[in-house]
C-alpha angles and dihedrals in degrees: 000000000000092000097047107080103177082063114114111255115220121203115184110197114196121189127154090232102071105349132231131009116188110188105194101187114181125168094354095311122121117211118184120205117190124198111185127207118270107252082264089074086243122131107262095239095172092044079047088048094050088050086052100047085055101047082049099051089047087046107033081161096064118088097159133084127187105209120198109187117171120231091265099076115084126238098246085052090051095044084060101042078058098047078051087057100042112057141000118267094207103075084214102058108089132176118220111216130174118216108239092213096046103033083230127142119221130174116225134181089208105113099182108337096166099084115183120191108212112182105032123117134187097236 
């Protein structure tokens, strides 16, 4: 996926204030996906599976997220906004995908299971 640059690039942004951002930009183009807190103040993991599931399904080549969460969420809440990203959560739901190299087709459950922090320091 790095060396693709025409590959969407998917940035998921987590803060306790408002949720969960989620910035899709492909060919230039900028989509922004929101995901609120539940009225518990707790971060909506089945309404963030479902998003996933449908930028995965728009962009079966992308394996990769960038997260942002700010210093306010917790580790455990960002463990599972990753596990959320990763995999599918429904055993039936499959992603076709062709390797590019081979020319062969394979199915796969992953979701997005390169996760990059991108704004966490050891400090």
């Amino acid at each position: 996926q790095d060396q693709n640059p025409k590959a969407a690039q998917i940035v998921v942004d987590i803060n306790k204030k408002e949720g969960i951002k989620i910035t899709i930009t492909d060919q230039g183009q900028q989509k922004i996906e929101l995901i609120g807190l539940k009225p518990d103040r707790q971060f909506d993991l089945q309404a963030l599976q479902t998003k996933f599931l449908e930028i995965k399904q728009a962009h079966p080549e992308v394996f990769k997220i960038e997260m942002n969460p700010d210093a306010d969420v917790a580790y455990k809440d960002i463990v599972k906004i990753m596990d959320e990203a990763r995999r599918v959560r429904s055993g039936s739901t499959r992603f076709t995908i062709k390797d590019e190299k081979t020319g062969k087709e394979t199915t796969t459950d992953f979701m997005f299971p390169e996760v990059v922090l991108a704004n966490v320091m050891d400090g």
